[in-house]
C-alpha positions in Angstrom: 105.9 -5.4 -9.1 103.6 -8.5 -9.4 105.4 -12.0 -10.3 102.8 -13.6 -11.7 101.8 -11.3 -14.5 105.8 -9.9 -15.2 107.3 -13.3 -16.2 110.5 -11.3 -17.1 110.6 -9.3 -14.3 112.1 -12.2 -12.1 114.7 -13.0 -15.0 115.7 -9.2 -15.3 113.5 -8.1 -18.5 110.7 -5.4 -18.4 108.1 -6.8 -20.9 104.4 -8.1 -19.2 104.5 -11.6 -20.7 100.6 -11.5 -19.8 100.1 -9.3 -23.0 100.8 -12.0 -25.0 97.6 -14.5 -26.0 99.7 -17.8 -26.4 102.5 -18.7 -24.2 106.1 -18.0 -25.8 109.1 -20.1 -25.3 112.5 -18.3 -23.3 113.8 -17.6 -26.8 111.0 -15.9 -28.2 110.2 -14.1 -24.8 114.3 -12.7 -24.7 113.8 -11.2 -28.5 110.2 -9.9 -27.3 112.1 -8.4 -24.6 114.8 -6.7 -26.6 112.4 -5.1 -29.2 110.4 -3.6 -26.4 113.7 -2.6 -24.5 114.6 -0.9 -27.9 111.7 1.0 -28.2 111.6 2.1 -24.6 115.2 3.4 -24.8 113.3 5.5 -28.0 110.6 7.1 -25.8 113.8 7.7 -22.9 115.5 10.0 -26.0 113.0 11.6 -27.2 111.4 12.6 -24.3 114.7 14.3 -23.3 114.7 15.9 -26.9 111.3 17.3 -26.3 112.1 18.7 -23.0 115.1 20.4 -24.1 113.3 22.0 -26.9 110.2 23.4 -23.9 113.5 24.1 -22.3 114.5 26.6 -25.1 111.4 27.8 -26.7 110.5 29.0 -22.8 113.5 30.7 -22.5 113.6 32.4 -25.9 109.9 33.6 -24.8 111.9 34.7 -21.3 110.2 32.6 -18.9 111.6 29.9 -16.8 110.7 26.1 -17.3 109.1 24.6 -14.2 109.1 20.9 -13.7 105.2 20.4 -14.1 105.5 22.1 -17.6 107.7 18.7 -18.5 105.2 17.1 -16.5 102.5 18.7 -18.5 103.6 17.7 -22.3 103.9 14.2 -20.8 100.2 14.2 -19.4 99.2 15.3 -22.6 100.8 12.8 -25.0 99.9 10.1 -22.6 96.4 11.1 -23.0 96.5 11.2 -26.8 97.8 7.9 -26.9 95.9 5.9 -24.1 92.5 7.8 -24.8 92.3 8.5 -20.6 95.2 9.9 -18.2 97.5 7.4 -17.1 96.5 7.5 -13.6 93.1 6.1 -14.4 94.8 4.2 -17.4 97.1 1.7 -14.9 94.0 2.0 -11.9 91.7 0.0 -14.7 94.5 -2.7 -15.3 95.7 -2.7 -11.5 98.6 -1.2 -12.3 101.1 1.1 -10.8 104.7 2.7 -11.4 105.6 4.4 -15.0 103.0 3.8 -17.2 105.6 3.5 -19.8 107.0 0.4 -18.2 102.9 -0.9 -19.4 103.2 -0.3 -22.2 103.3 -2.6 -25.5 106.1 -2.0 -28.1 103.5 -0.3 -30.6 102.6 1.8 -28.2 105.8 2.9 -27.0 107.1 3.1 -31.3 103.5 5.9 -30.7 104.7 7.2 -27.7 107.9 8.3 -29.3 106.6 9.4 -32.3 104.2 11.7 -30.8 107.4 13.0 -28.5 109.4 13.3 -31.9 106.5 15.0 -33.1 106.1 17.6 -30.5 109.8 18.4 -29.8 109.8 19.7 -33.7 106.2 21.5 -32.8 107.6 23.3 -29.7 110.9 24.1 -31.8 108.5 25.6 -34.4 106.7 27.8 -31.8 103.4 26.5 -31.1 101.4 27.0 -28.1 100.8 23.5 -26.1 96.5 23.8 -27.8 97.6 23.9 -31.1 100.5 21.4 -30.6 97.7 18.9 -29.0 95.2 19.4 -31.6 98.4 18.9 -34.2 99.5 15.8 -32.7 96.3 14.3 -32.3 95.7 14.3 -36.2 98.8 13.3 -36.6 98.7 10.2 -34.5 95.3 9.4 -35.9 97.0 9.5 -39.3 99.9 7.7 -38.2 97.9 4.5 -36.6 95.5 4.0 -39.5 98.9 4.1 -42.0 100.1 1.3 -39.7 96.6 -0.5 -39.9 96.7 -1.0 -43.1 100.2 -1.8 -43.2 102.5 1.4 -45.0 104.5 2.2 -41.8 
């Protein structure tokens, strides 16, 4: 982990100060901190909802759940949401670990939406196509309503 551009890292918090255009002050960097912890503690729970529900719906259908079927829904959201895979996502910022540890706290509050989402898709029955193209619309949906401010 690079110092210089994780100014909480050194002081025990996870947030990239660097994302932030004007410097903040300990204070406001320790409540910056706790949102984003809150929201990746979000993503941590509803990614293990969604697996537990590919977890079921595969074994209703009789077929076992690999770990590279969890390892697929991930890919996919993280696609939807970043626009590219993450690989190339943290290779363009010089990045490396969890791309979820990048991440801002919108796009973790989308991260966990779109793992809500799909966890109540898989429960519903759909096939991973239809869930993408589902989620995609839904996500497009979701960040213009937050645009314009009615989230």
């Amino acid at each position: 982990m690079n110092k210089q551009s994780y100014g909480l890292a050194a002081q025990g918090g996870a947030l990239p100060v660097s994302r932030y255009k004007t410097k903040l002050n300990l204070n406001e960097r320790v409540a910056v901190s706790a949102c984003w912890q809150v929201e990746r503690r979000q993503t941590k729970h509803y990614f293990a909802r969604m697996c537990d529900s590919l977890q079921q719906q595969r074994s209703l259908q009789g077929k076992s759940t690999q770990y590279y079927h969890y390892s697929n829904e991930s890919r996919m959201l993280n696609k939807l949401l970043l626009g590219v895979d993450s690989k190339s996502w943290l290779a363009s910022r010089g990045l490396c670990g969890q791309v979820r540890d990048h991440l801002t706290e919108m796009q973790l509050s989308y991260l966990a939406y779109l793992e809500r989402c799909n966890a109540d898709l898989i429960d519903a029955g759909l096939v991973f196509s239809e869930r993408k193209r589902k989620l995609a619309i839904m996500l497009s949906y979701h960040t213009a309503s937050a645009a314009m401010g009615d989230k």
